[in-house]
C-alpha positions in Angstrom: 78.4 -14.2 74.0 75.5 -15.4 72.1 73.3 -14.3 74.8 74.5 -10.9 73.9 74.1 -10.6 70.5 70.6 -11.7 70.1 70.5 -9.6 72.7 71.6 -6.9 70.5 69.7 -7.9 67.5 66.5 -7.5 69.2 67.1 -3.8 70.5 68.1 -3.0 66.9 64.9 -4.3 65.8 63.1 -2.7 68.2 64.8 0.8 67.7 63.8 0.4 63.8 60.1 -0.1 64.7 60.0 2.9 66.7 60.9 4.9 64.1 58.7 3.4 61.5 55.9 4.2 64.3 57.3 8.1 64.6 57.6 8.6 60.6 53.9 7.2 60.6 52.3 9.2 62.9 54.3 12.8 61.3 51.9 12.2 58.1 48.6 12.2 60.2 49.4 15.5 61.7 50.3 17.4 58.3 53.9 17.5 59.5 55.7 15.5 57.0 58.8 17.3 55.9 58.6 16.1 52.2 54.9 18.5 52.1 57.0 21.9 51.9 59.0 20.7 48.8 55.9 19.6 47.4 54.8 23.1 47.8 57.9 24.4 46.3 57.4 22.1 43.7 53.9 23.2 43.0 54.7 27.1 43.0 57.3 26.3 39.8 54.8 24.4 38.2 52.4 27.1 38.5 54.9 30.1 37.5 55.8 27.4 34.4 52.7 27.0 33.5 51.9 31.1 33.1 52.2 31.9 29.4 55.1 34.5 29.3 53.8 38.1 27.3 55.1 37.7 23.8 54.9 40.3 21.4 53.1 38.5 18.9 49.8 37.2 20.9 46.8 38.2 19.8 46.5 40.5 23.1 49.0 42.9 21.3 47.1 42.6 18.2 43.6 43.5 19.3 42.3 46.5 17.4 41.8 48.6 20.5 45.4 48.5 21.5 46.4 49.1 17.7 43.9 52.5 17.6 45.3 53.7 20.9 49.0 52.9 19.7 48.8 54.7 16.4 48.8 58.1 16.2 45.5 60.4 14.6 44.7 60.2 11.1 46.3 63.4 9.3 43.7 65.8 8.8 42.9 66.2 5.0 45.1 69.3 3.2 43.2 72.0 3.5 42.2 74.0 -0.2 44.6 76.7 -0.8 43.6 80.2 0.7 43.5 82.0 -2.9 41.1 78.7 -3.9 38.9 79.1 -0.4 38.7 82.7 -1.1 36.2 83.9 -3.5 37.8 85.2 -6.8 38.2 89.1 -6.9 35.5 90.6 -9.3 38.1 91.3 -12.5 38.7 94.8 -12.8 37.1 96.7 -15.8 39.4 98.2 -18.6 39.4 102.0 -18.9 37.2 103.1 -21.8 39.7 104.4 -24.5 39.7 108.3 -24.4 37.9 109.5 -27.4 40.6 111.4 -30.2 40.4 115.2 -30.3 41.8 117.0 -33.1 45.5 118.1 -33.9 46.7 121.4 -32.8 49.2 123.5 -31.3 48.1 122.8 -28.0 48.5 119.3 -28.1 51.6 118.5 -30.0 55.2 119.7 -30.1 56.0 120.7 -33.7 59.5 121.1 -35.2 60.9 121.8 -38.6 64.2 120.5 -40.2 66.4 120.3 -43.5 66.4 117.1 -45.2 69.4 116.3 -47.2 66.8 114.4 -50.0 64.9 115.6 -51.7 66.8 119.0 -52.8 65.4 122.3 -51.5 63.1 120.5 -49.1 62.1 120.8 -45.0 60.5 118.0 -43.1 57.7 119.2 -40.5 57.2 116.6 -37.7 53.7 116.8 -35.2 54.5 114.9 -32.3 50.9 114.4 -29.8 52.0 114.8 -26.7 48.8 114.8 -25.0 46.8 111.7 -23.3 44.3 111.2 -26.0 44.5 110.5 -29.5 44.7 113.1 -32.0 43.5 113.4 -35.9 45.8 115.4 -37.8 43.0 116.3 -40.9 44.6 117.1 -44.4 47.8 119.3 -44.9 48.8 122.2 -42.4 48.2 125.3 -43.6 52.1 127.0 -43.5 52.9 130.9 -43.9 56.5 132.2 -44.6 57.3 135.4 -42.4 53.5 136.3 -42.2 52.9 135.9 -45.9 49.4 137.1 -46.4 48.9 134.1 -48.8 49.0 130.3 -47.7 51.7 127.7 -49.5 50.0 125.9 -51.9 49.0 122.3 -50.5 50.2 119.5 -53.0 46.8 117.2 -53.3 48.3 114.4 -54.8 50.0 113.3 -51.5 46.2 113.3 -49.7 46.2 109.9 -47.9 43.7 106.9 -48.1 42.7 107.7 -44.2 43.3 110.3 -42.2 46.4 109.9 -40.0 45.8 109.2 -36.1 48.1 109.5 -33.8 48.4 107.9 -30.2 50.1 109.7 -27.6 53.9 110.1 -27.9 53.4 109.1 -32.0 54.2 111.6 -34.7 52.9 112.6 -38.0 54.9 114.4 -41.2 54.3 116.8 -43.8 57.5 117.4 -47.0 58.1 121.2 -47.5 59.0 122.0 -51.2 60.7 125.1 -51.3 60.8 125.7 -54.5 59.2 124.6 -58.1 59.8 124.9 -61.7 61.9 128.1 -62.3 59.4 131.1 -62.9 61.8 133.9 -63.5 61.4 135.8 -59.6 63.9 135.6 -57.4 62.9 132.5 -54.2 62.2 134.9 -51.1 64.2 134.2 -47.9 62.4 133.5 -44.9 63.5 133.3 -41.1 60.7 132.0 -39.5 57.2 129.8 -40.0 53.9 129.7 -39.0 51.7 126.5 -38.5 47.9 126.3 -38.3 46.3 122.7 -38.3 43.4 122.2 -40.3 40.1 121.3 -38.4 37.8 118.1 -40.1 36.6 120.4 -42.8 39.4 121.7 -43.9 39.7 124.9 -42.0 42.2 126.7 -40.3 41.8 125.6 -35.9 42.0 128.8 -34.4 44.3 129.3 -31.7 46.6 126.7 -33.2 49.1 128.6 -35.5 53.0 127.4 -34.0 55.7 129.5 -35.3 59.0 128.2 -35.8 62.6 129.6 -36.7 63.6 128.2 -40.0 66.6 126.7 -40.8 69.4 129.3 -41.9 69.5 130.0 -45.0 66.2 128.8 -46.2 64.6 130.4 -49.2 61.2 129.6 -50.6 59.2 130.6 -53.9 55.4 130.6 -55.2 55.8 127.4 -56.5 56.8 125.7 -53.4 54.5 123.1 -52.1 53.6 121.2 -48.2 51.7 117.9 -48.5 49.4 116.1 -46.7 50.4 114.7 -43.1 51.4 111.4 -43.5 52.0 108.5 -41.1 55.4 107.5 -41.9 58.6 110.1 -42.5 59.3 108.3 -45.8 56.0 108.8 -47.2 56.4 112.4 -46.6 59.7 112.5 -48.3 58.5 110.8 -51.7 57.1 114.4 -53.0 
C-alpha cells in the first residue's frame, strides 16, 4: 500500500513538471495565450490615450476656421441715389412780364349804386389779362355821348399810381351831382369809359360803355375821381 502511493506521488510529480516544461516552451514560440489580451489591452490604452474633439481646443479657435465659419463682412450702405446723383441745375424763375397800361382790352369794367355816399356810383377795373396793368389818373367818363367830359375831382389824385396784378381791381367814386345850381340833373341810361394813357390822354380804342343803373341822373357839377387801390378810398369823396 505504501508501495503505491509513493508510487503515486511520483507520477503526480512528474505530470506537474511536464507541464511546467509545455507552458515554458509556448512563450519561446510567441504562442502564449496571455500575448492577445495584452494586445487588447494595448488597443484601449491607445484609444484612451486619444484626446477626444472638444469644442473648446484651440483647433476650433484658430483664425482660419473662425474666417471660414463667419459669414462676409456686410458691404458698407451705399450713398443714397438722389446723393450719388448729381444735383439738378435749379431751374431759373420766369422774368416778371413787364406792366402795360389799363384799357378796355385788358380789364372787365362794371358800374354800381352805392348806398353811401348819396347820389354816388362806384366804377370797378378789374385786369384780367397776364401782365400787370397801370391804371394812370382818373377815367375820363361821358354820360349818353355827352360832348363834354365829367369833371375829374383832383383832390383824390393818389401818392403813386395804382398797379394792378392780374385778377386785382382798381376804383374810381362817381358823384352825380353837386351843389344845387338851379338846372334840372339830366337822366342818363348808359356810360362811356376811356382810360387815360401816362400823360393824361384819352387810350384810343379803349372807351367801355356800360348801362347805368335805372334811374340814375347826373348834373354839371358831378365829379369821378382818381382810380384808387382800395374800394373805401374811392368812397371817401
Amino acid at each position: 500500500m505504501r508501495s503505491n502511493r509513493i508510487r503515486t506521488t511520483v507520477l503526480a510529480a512528474t505530470a506537474a513538471l511536464a507541464a511546467l516544461s509545455l507552458t515554458a516552451c509556448g512563450g519561446d514560440d510567441g504562442t502564449d495565450a496571455k500575448k492577445p489580451a495584452a494586445s487588447v489591452q494595448a488597443t484601449g490604452d491607445t484609444a484612451s490615450a486619444t484626446p477626444e474633439k472638444d469644442s473648446t481646443t484651440a483647433t476650433d479657435t484658430e483664425p482660419a476656421a473662425d474666417t471660414a465659419e463667419k459669414p462676409a463682412d456686410k458691404p458698407a450702405d451705399k450713398p443714397a441715389d438722389s446723393a450719388a446723383k448729381p444735383a439738378s441745375k435749379p431751374q431759373p424763375e420766369p422774368k416778371p412780364k413787364s406792366p402795360v397800361t389799363c384799357t378796355g382790352a385788358n380789364t372787365k369794367v362794371t358800374v354800381t349804386k352805392v348806398s353811401r355816399p348819396i347820389n354816388h356810383l362806384l366804377l370797378t377795373a378789374t385786369n384780367t389779362g397776364d401782365r400787370p396793368c397801370y391804371a394812370y389818373h382818373a377815367p375820363m367818363l361821358r354820360f349818353d355821348g355827352a360832348q363834354a367830359v365829367f369833371q375829374v375831382l383832383r383832390t383824390s389824385k393818389p401818392q403813386a399810381v395804382v398797379t394792378l396784378a392780374p385778377g386785382q381791381a382798381a376804383y374810381a367814386s362817381i358823384g352825380l351831382t353837386g351843389e344845387p345850381n338851379g338846372r334840372k340833373p339830366y337822366p342818363s341810361k348808359h356810360l362811356g369809359v376811356t382810360f387815360a394813357d401816362r400823360a393824361d390822354a384819352p387810350l384810343n380804342g379803349s372807351a367801355t360803355e356800360l348801362t347805368l343803373p335805372a334811374g340814375t341822373y347826373w348834373d354839371d357839377n358831378g365829379f369821378v375821381t382818381y382810380w384808387q387801390s382800395e374800394m373805401d378810398q374811392a368812397l371817401v369823396y
